[in-house]
C-alpha positions in Angstrom: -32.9 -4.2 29.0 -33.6 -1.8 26.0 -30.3 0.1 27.0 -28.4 -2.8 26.5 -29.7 -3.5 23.2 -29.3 -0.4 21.8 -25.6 0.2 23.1 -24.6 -3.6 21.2 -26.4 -2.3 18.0 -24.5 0.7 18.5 -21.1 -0.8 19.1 -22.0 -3.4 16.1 -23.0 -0.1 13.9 -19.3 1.7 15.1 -17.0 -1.9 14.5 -18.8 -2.3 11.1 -17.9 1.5 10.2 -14.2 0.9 11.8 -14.1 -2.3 9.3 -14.5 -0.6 6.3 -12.5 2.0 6.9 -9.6 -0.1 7.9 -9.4 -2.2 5.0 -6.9 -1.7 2.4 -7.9 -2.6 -1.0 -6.7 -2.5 -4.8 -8.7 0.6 -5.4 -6.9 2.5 -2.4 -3.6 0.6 -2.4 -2.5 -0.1 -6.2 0.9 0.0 -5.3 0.6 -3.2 -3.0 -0.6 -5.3 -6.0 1.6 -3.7 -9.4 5.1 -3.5 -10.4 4.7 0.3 -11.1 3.7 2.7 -8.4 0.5 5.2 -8.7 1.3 8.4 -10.1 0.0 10.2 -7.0 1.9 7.8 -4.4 4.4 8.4 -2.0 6.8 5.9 -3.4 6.2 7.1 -7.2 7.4 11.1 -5.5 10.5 9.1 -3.7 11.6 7.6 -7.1 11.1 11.0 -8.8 13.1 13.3 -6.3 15.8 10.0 -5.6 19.5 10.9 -6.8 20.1 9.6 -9.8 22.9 6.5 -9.4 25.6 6.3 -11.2 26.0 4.1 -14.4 28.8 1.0 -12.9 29.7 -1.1 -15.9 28.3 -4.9 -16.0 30.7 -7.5 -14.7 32.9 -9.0 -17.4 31.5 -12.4 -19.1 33.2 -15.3 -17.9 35.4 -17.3 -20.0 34.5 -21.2 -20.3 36.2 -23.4 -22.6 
């Protein structure tokens, strides 16, 4: 019987660990939760080495009278 509880405390102790782990927060995710990506993220270096675009003019007001 003492096997048993050990190995749930055990598997308790290794699903609690996997929890944290596995969780995505605002301290380890900012770029989920702002309109401007970390400095150090992988979408902030995409944006950086992207091609710039070039400039197309606006479309022409329309007219109402």
């Amino acid at each position: 019987m003492g096997f048993y509880h050990r190995a749930v405390k055990l598997l308790a102790l290794l699903l609690f660990v996997a929890a944290q782990l596995g969780c995505t927060t605002l301290a380890n995710r900012r770029d989920l939760y702002s309109p401007e990506p970390a400095p150090d993220s992988y979408e902030a270096m995409r944006q950086m080495t992207a091609k710039p675009q070039s400039k197309q003019s606006p479309a022409p007001k329309p007219q109402f009278r």
